[in-house]
C-alpha positions as CSV (number, residue, x, y, z in Angstrom):
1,X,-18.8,-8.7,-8.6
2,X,-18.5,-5.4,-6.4
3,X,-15.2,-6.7,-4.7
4,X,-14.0,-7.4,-8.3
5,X,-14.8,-4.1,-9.9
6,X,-13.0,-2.4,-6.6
7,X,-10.2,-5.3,-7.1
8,X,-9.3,-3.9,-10.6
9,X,-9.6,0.1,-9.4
10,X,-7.1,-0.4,-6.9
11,X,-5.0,-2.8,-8.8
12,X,-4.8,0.5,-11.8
13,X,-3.8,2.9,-8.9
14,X,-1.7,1.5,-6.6
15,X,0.1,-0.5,-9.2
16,X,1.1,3.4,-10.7
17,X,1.9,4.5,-7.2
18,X,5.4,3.1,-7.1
19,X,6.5,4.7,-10.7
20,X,5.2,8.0,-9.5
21,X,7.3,7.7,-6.1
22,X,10.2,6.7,-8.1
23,X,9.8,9.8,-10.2
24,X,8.8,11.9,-7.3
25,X,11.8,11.2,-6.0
26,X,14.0,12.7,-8.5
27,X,13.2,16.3,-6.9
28,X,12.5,15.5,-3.4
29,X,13.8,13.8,-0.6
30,X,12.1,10.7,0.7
31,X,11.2,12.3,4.3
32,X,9.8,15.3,1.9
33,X,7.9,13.3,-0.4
34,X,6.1,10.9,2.2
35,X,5.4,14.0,4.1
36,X,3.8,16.4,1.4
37,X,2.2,13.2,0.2
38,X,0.2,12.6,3.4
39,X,-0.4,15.9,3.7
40,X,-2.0,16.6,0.4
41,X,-3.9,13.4,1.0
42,X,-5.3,15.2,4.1
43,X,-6.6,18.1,2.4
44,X,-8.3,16.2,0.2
45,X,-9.8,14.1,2.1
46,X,-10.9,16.8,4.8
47,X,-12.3,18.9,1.9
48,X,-15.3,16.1,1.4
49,X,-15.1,13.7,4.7
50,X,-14.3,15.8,7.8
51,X,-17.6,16.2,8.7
52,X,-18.1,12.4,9.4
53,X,-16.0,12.3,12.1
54,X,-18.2,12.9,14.6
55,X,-19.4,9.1,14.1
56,X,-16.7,8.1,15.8
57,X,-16.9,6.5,18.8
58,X,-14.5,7.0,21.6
59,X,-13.9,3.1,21.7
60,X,-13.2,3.0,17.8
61,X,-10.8,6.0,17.9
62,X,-8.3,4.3,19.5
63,X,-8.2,1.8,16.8
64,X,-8.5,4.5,13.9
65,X,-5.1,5.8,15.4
66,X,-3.1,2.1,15.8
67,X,-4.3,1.8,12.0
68,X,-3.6,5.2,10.8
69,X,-0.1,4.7,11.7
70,X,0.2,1.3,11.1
71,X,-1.1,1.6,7.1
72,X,-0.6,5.1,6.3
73,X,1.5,7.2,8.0
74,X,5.2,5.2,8.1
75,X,4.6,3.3,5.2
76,X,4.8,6.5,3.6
77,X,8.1,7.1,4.6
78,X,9.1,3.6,4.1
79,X,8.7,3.1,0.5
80,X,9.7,6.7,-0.3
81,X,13.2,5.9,1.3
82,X,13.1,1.8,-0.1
83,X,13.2,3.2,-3.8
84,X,16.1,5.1,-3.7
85,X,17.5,2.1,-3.8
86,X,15.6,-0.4,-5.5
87,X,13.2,-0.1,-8.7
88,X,9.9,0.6,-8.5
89,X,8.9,-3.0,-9.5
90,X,11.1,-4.4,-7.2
91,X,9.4,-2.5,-4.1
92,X,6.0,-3.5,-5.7
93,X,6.9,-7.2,-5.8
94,X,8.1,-6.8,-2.2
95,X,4.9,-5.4,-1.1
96,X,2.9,-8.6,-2.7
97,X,3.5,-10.4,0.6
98,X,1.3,-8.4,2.1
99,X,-1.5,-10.9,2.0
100,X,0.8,-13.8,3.7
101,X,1.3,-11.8,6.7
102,X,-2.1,-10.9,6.7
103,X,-3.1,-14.3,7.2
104,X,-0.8,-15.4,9.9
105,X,-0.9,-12.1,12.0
106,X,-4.9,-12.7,11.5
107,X,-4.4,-16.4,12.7
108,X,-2.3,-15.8,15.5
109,X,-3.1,-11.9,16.6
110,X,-6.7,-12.0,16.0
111,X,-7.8,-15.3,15.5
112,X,-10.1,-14.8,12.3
113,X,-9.8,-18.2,11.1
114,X,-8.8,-18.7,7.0
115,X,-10.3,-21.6,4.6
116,X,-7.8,-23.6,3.3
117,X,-8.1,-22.6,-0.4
118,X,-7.6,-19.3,0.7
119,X,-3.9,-20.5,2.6
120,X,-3.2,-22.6,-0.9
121,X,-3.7,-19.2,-2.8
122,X,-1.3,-17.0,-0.4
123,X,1.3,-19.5,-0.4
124,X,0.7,-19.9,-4.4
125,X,1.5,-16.0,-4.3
126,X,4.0,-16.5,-2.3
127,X,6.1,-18.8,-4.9
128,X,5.4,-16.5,-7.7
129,X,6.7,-13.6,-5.9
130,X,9.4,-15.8,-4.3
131,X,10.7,-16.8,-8.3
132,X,10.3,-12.9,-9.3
133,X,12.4,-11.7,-6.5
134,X,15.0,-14.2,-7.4
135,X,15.1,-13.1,-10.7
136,X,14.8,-9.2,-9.7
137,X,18.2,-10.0,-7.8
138,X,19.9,-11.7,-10.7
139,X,18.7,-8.9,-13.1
140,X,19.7,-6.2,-10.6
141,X,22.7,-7.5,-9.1
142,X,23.6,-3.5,-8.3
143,X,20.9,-2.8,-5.7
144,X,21.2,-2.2,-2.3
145,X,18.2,-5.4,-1.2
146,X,19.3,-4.2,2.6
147,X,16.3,-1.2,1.4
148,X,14.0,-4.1,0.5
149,X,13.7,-4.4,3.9
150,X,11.8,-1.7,3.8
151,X,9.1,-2.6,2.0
152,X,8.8,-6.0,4.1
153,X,8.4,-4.3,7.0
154,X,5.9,-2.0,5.5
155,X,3.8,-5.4,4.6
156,X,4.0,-6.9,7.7
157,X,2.1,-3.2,9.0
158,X,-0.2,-3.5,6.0
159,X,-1.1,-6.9,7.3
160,X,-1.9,-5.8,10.4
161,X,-3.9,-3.2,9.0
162,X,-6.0,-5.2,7.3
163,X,-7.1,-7.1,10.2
164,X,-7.6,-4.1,12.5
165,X,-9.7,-2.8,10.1
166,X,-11.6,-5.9,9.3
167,X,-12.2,-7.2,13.5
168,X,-12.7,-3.6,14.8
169,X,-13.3,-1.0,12.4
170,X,-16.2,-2.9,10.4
171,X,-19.2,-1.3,10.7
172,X,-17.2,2.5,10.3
173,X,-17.6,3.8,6.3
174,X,-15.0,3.6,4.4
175,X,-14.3,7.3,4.0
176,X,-15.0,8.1,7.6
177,X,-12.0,5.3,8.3
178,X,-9.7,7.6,5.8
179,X,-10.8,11.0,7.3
180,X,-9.9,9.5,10.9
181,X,-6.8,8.2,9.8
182,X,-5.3,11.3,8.1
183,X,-6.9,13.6,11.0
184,X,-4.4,12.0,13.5
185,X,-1.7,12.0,10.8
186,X,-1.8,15.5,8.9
187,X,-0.1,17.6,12.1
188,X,3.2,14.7,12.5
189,X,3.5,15.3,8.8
190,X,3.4,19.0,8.5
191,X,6.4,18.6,11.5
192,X,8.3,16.5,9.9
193,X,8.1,18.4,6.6
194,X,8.9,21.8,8.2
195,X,12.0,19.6,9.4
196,X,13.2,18.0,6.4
197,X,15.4,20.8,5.2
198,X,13.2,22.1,2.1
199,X,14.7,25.3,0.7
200,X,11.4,27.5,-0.9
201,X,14.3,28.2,-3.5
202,X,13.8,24.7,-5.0
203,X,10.4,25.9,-6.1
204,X,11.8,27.0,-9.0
205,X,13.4,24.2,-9.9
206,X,11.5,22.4,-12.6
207,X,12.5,19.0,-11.0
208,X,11.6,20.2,-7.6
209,X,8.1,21.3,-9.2
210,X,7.8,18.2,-11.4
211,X,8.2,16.0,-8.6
212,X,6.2,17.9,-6.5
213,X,3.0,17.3,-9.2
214,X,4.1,13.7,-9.3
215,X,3.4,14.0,-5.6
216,X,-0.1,15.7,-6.0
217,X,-1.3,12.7,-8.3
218,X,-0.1,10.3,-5.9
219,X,-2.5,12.1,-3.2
220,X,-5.4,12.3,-5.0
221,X,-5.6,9.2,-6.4
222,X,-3.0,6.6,-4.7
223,X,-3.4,7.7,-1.4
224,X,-6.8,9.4,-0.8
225,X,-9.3,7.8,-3.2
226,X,-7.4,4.6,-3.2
227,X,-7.8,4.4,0.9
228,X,-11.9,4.8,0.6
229,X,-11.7,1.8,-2.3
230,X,-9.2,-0.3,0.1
231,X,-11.3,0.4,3.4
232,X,-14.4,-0.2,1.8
233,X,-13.3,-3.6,-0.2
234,X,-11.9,-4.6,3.3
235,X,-15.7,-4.2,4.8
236,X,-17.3,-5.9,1.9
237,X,-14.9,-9.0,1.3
238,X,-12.2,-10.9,3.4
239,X,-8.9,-9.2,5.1
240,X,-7.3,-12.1,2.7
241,X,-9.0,-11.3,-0.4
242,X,-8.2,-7.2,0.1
243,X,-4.8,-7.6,0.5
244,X,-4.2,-9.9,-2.7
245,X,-4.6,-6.5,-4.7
246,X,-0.8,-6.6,-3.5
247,X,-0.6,-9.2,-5.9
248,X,-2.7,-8.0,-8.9
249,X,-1.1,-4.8,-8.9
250,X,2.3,-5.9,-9.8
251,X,0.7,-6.5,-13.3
252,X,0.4,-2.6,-13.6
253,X,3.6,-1.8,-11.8
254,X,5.9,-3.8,-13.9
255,X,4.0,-2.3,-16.5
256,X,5.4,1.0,-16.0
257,X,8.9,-0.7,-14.4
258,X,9.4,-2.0,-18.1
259,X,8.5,1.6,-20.0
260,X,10.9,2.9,-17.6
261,X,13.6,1.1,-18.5
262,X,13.9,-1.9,-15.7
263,X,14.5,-5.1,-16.7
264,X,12.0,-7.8,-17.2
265,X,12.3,-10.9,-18.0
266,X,9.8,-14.4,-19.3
267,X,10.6,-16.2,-16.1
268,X,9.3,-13.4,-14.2
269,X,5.8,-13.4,-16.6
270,X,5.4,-16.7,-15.4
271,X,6.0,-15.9,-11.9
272,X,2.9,-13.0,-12.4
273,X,0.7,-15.8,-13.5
274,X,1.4,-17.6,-10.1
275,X,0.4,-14.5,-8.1
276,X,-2.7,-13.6,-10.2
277,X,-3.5,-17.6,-9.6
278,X,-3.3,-17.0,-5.6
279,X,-5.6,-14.1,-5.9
280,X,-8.1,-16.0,-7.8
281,X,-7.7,-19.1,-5.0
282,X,-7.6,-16.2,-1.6
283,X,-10.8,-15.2,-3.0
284,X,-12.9,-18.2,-1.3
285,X,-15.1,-17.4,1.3
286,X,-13.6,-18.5,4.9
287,X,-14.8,-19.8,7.8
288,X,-16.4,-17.7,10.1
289,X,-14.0,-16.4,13.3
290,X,-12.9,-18.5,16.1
291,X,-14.3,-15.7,18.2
């Protein structure tokens, strides 16, 4: 019931995360929002967690930096730039492969073996985010989908992510996990900030300072609390199972696509009903690893 209740949390804020960067972006670049987002996420997260560091191990800190990378630091970037072309509900659709790549890299890379029900579920997913990306292209024929790319590179990090975390960074807490990640990420951000060409002018610019807010939210809650939840639902269920929220949180971003003004359309309800199915199927237990 645990997994569930973490399920839904993360579902709620990660599905608001791509309206927010689509907003954010309004008064920021995408190399400055991605930046001051990991940044502010940082702060945060050192102001409660930087003392469990220390836990650590040399052998595990090698893997804490592969991962920070790998699911924080350039997908940060990735989606920032991906929505200045596409619409937020788009990018989030995108992202709901996540949990197919997670089961082949974790087949192939790090042999954690999958149940079949759990394979039937992704590939269930799959169809329903296939059909809502057909759709999204029919609806949209004006969008640059070369920027989708983005985003399907950004799941094919996620899935390894998932695994890392899940085969070598098990038995490390959840916030300890997030504190290691943004302590090898927080001085490449603060670079690449200083180098994106902000002008301390734009500060007062009520866009600028909007955007920047919309930034701050995205910290607190879709970065830094939502990186505990994901770590810890990683730890607790199946690499599979945690990155199916990809799935239930399109519910909540075409939520707020469709109050923003993108289109939605009934073929792409039923397509949503297809990827809530897959998350209810990737759920079953696996087999245990072919280690």
């Amino acid at each position: 019931m645990k997994k569930w209740i973490y399920l839904i949390s993360l579902s709620l804020i990660w599905g608001s995360s791509f309206i927010l960067i689509k907003k954010a972006l309004i008064g920021l670049t995408p190399t400055q929002l991605g930046s001051l987002r990991i940044i502010f996420s940082s702060i945060i997260i050192f102001a409660f967690a930087w003392n469990t560091l220390k836990i650590i191990s040399k052998k595990e800190w090698k893997w804490i930096i592969i991962s920070a990378f790998l699911g924080s630091f350039f997908p940060a970037f990735l989606f920032a730039f991906a929505e200045t072309e596409i619409d937020s509900s788009i990018a989030s659709v995108l992202n709901s492969l996540v949990p197919l790549n997670t089961v082949i890299i974790g087949a192939i890379v790090f042999k954690i073996a999958s149940s079949k029900k759990q394979i039937i579920g992704v590939i269930v997913g799959f169809i329903g985010t296939y059909l809502l990306i057909d759709r999204g292209i029919q609806l949209n024929p004006d969008q640059n989908y070369l920027y989708a790319g983005l985003v399907i590179l950004c799941s094919f990090l996620y899935g390894f992510n998932v695994n890392i975390i899940k085969k070598y960074l098990n038995d490390v807490p959840a916030v300890t996990i997030a504190a290691g990640h943004f302590s090898v990420i927080f001085i490449p951000a603060i670079i690449i900030f200083l180098l994106s060409g902000f002008n301390y002018d734009q500060i007062h610019d009520p866009n600028t300072m909007r955007s920047i807010g919309y930034v701050l939210i995205l910290s607190i809650f879709g970065t830094a609390l939502a990186k505990v939840l994901f770590n810890k639902l990683v730890q607790m269920s199946t690499a599979v199972f945690a990155s199916s929220v990809t799935y239930s949180l399109l519910i909540v971003s075409l939520f707020w696509g469709i109050l923003d003004g993108e289109l939605f359309s009934f073929n792409q309800l039923m397509a949503t009903m297809l990827i809530v199915m897959g998350v209810l199927l990737s759920s079953r237990k696996p087999r245990q690893s072919l280690d």
